[in-house]
ChimeraX commands (.cxc) that place a marker at each C-alpha (Angstrom):
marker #1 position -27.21,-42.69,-7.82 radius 0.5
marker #1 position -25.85,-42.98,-4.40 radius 0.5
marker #1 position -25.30,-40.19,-2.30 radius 0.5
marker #1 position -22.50,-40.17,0.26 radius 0.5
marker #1 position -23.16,-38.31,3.30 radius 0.5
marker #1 position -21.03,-36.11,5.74 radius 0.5
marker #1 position -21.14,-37.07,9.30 radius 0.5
marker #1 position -21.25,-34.71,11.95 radius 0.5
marker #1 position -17.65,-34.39,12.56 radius 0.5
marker #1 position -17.12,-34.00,8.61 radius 0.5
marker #1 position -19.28,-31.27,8.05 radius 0.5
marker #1 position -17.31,-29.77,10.84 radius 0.5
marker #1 position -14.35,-30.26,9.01 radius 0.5
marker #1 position -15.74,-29.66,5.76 radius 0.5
marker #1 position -16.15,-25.78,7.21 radius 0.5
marker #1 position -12.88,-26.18,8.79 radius 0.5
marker #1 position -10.96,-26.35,5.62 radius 0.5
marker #1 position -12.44,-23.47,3.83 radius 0.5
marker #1 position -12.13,-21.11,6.43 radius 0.5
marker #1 position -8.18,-22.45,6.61 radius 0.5
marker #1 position -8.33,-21.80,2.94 radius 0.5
marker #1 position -9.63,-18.09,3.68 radius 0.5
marker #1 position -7.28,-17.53,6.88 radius 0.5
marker #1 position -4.49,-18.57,4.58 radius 0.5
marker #1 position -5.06,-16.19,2.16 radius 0.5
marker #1 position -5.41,-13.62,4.64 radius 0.5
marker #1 position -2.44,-14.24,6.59 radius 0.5
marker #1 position -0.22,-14.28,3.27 radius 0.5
marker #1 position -1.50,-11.14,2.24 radius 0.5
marker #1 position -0.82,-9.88,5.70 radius 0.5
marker #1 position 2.71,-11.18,5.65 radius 0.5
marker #1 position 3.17,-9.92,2.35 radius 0.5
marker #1 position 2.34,-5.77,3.49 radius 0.5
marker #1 position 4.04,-6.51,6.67 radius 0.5
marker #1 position 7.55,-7.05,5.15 radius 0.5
marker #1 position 7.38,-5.31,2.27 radius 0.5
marker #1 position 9.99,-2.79,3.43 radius 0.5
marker #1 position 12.49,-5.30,4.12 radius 0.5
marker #1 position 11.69,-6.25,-0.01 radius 0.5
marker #1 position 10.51,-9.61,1.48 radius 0.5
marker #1 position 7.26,-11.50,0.51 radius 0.5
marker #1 position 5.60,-14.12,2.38 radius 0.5
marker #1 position 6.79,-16.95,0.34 radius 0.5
marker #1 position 10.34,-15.65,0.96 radius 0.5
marker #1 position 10.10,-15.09,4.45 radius 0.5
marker #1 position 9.23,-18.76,5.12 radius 0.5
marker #1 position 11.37,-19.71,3.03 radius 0.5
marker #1 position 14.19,-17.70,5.43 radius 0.5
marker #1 position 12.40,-19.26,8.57 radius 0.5
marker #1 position 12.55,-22.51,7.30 radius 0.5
marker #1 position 16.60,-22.27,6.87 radius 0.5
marker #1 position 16.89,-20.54,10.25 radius 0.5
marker #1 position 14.79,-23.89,12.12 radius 0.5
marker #1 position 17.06,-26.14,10.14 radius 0.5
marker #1 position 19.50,-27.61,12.71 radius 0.5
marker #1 position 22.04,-27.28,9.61 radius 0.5
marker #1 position 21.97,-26.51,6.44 radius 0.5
marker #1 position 19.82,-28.32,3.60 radius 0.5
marker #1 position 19.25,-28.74,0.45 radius 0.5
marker #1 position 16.38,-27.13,-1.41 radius 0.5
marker #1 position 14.65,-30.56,-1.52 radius 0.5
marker #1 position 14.82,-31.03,2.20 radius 0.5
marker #1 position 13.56,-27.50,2.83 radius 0.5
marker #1 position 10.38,-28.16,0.25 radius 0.5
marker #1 position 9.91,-31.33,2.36 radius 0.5
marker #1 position 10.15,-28.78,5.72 radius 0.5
marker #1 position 7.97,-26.72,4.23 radius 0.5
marker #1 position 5.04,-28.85,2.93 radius 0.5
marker #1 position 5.85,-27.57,-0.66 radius 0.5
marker #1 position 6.79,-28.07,-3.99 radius 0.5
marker #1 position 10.37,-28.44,-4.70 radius 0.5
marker #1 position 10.27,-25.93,-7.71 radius 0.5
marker #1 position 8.44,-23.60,-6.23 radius 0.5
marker #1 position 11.04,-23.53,-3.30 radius 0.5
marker #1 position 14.05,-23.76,-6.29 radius 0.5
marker #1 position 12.52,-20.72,-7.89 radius 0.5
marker #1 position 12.24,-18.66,-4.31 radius 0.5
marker #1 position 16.04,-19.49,-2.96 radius 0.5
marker #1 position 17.14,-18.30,-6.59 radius 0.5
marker #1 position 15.43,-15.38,-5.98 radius 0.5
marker #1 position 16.80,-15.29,-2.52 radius 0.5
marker #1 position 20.11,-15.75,-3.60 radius 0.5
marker #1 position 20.15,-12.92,-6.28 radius 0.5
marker #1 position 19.12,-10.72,-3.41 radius 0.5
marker #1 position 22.03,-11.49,-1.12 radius 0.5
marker #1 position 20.06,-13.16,1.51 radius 0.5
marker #1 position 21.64,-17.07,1.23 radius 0.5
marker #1 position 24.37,-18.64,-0.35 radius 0.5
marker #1 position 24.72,-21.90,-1.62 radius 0.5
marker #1 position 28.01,-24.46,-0.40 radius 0.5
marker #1 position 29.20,-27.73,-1.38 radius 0.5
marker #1 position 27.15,-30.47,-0.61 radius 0.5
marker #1 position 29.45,-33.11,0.95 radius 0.5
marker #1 position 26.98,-36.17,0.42 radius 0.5
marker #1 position 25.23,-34.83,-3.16 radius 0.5
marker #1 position 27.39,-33.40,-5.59 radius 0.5
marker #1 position 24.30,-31.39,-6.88 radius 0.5
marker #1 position 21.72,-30.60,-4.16 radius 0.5
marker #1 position 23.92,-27.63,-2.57 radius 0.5
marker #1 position 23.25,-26.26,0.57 radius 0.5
marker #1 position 21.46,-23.35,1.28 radius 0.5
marker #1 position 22.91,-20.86,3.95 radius 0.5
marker #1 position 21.68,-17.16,5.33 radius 0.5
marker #1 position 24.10,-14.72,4.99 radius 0.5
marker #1 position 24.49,-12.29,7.20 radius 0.5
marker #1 position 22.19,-9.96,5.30 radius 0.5
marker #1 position 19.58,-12.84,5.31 radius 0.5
marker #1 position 19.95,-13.18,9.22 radius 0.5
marker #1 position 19.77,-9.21,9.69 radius 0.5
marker #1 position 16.58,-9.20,6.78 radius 0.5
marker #1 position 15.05,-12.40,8.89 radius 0.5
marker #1 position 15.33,-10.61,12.28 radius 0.5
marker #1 position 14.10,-7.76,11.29 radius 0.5
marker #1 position 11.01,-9.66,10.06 radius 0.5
marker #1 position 10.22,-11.01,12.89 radius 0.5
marker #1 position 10.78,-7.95,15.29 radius 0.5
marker #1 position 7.77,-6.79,13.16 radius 0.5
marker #1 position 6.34,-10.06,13.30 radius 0.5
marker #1 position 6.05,-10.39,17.31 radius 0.5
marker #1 position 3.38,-7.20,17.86 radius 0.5
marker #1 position 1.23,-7.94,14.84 radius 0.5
marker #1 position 1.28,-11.37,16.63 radius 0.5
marker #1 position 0.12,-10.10,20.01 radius 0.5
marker #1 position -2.34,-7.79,18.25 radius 0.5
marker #1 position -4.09,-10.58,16.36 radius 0.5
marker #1 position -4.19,-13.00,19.79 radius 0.5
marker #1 position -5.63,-10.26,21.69 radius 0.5
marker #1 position -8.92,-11.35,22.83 radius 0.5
marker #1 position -8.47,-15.02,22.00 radius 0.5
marker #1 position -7.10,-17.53,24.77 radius 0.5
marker #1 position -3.59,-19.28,24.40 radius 0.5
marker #1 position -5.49,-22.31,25.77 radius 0.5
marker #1 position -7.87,-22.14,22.52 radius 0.5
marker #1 position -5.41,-21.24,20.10 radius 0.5
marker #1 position -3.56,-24.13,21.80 radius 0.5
marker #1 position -6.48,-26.62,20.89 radius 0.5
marker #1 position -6.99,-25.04,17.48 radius 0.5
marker #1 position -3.21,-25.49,16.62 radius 0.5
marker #1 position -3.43,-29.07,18.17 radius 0.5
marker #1 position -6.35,-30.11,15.60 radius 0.5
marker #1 position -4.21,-28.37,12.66 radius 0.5
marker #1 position -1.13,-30.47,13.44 radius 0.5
marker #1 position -3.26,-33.67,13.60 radius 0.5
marker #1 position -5.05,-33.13,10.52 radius 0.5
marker #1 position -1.33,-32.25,8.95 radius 0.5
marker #1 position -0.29,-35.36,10.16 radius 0.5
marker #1 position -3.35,-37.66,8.84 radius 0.5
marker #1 position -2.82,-35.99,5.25 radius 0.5
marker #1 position 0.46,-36.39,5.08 radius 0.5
marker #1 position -0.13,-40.22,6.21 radius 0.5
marker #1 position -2.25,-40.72,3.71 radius 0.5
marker #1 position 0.36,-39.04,1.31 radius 0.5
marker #1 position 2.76,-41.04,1.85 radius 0.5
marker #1 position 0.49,-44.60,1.49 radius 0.5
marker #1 position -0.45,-43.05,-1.76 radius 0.5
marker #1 position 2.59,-42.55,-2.84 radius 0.5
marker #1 position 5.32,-45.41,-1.28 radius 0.5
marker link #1:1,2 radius 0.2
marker link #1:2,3 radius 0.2
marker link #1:3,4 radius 0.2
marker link #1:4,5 radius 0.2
marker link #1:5,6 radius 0.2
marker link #1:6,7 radius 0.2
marker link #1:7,8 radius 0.2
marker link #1:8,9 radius 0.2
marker link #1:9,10 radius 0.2
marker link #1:10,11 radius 0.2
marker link #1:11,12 radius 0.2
marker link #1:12,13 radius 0.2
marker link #1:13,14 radius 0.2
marker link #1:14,15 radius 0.2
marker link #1:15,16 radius 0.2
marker link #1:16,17 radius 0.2
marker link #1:17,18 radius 0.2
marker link #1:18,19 radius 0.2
marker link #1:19,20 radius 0.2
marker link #1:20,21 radius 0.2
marker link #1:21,22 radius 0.2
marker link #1:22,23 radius 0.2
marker link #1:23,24 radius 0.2
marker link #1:24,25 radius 0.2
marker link #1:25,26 radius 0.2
marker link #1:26,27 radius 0.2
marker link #1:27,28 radius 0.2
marker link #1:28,29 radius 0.2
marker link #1:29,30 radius 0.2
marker link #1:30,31 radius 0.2
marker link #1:31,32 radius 0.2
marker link #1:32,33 radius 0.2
marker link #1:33,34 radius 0.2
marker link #1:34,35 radius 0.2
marker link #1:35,36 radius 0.2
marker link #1:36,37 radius 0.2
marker link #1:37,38 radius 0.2
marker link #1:38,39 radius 0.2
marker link #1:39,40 radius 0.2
marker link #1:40,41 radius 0.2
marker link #1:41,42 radius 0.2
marker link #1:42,43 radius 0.2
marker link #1:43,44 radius 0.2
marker link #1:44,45 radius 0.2
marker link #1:45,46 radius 0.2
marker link #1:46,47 radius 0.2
marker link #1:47,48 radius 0.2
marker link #1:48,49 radius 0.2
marker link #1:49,50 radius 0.2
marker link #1:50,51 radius 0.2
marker link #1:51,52 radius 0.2
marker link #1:52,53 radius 0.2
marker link #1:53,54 radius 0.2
marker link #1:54,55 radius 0.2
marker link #1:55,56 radius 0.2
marker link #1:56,57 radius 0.2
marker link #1:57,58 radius 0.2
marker link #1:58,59 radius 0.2
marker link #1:59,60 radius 0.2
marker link #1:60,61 radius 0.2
marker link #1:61,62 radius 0.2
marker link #1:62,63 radius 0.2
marker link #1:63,64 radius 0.2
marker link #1:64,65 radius 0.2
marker link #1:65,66 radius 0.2
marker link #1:66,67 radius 0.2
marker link #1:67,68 radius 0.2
marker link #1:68,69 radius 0.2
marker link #1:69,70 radius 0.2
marker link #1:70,71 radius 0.2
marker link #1:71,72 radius 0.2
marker link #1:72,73 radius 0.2
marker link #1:73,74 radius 0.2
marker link #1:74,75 radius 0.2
marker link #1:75,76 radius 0.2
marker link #1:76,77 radius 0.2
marker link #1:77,78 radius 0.2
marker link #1:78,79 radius 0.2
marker link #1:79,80 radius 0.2
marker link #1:80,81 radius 0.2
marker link #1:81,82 radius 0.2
marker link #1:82,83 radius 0.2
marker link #1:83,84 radius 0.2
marker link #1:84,85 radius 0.2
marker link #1:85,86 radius 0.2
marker link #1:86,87 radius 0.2
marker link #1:87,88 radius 0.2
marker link #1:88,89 radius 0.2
marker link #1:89,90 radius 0.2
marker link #1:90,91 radius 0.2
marker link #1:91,92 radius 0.2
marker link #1:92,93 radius 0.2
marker link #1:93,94 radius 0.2
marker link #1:94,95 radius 0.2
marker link #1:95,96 radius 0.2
marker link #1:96,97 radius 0.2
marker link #1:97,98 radius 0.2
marker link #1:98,99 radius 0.2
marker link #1:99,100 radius 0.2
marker link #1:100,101 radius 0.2
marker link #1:101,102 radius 0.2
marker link #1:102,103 radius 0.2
marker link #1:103,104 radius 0.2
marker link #1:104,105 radius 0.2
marker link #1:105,106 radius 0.2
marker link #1:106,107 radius 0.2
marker link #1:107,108 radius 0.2
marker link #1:108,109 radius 0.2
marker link #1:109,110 radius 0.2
marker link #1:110,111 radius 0.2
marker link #1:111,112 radius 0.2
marker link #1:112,113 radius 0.2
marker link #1:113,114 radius 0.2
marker link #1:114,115 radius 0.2
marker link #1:115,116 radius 0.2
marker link #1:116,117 radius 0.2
marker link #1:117,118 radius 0.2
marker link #1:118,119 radius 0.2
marker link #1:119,120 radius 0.2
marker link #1:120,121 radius 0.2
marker link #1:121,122 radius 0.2
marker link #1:122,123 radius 0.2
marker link #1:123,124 radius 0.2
marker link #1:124,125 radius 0.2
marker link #1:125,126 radius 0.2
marker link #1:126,127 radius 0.2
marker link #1:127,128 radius 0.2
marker link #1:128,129 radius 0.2
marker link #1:129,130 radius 0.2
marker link #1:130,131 radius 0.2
marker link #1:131,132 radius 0.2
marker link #1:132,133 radius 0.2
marker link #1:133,134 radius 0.2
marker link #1:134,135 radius 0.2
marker link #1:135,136 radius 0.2
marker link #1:136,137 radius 0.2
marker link #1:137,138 radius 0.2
marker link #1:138,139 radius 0.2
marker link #1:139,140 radius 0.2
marker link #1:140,141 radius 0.2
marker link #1:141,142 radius 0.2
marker link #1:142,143 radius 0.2
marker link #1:143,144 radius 0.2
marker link #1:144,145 radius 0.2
marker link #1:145,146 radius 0.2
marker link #1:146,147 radius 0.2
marker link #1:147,148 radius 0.2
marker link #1:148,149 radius 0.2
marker link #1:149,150 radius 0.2
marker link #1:150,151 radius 0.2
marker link #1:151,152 radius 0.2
marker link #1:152,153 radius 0.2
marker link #1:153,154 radius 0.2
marker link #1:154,155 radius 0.2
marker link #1:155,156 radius 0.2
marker link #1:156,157 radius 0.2
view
């Protein structure tokens, strides 16, 4: 049977990824005690963020594109959303179906306030690390992001 080997570089990566995968699971959690008190999870806090960076509004589709995610999963999390108060839906003037999603102003005073606690939990987990390091480690995360979603989209024309 033949055996493919790792280089060098891909056993580097191969370590990479399942730290990412531990980190990630981390942070959520993290997210998920941090705005707890604002009745906010990390799934719908990025969800909120994602709206806010939107230079208008979008359609769920658009923001599971934004996002990197599934488009159900995002469905299922502006429903959610909504029944809380946070967006709103509105016409769709070039899809009769896909509405638009929209903060309300509870959503913009709920997303603020999640990121006023967001900025010194920030600070506190940089502390000791460099910006120029994180700078390089964000750099490599955005690269791989963009080879895997290259190869995404050749997979799937």
């Amino acid at each position: 049977m033949n055996k493919s080997k790792r280089t060098l570089a891909g056993d580097a990566l191969t370590d990479l990824i399942l730290d990412l995968f531990r980190v990630n699971s981390r942070i959520l959690a993290a997210g998920d005690r941090l705005v707890a008190g604002l009745r906010l999870t990390s799934a719908r806090w990025q969800v909120l963020g994602a709206i806010v960076a939107a230079d208008r509004p979008q359609p769920v589709p658009w923001l599971a594109r934004d996002l990197g995610g599934n488009r159900q999963n995002v469905q299922r999390i502006v429903n959610d959303l909504h029944r809380e108060g946070l967006v709103a839906f509105e016409a769709n003037p070039h899809h009769r179906r896909a509405q638009l999603v929209v903060l309300t102003d509870k959503g913009k005073q709920t997303f603020e306030a999640a990121m006023r606690l967001q900025a010194p939990w920030a600070n506190s987990l940089a502390d000791g690390l460099s910006a120029k390091d994180i700078q390089v480690a964000h750099r490599v995360i955005v690269a791989l992001r963009q080879k895997l979603e290259c190869n995404a989209s050749e997979e799937n024309p």
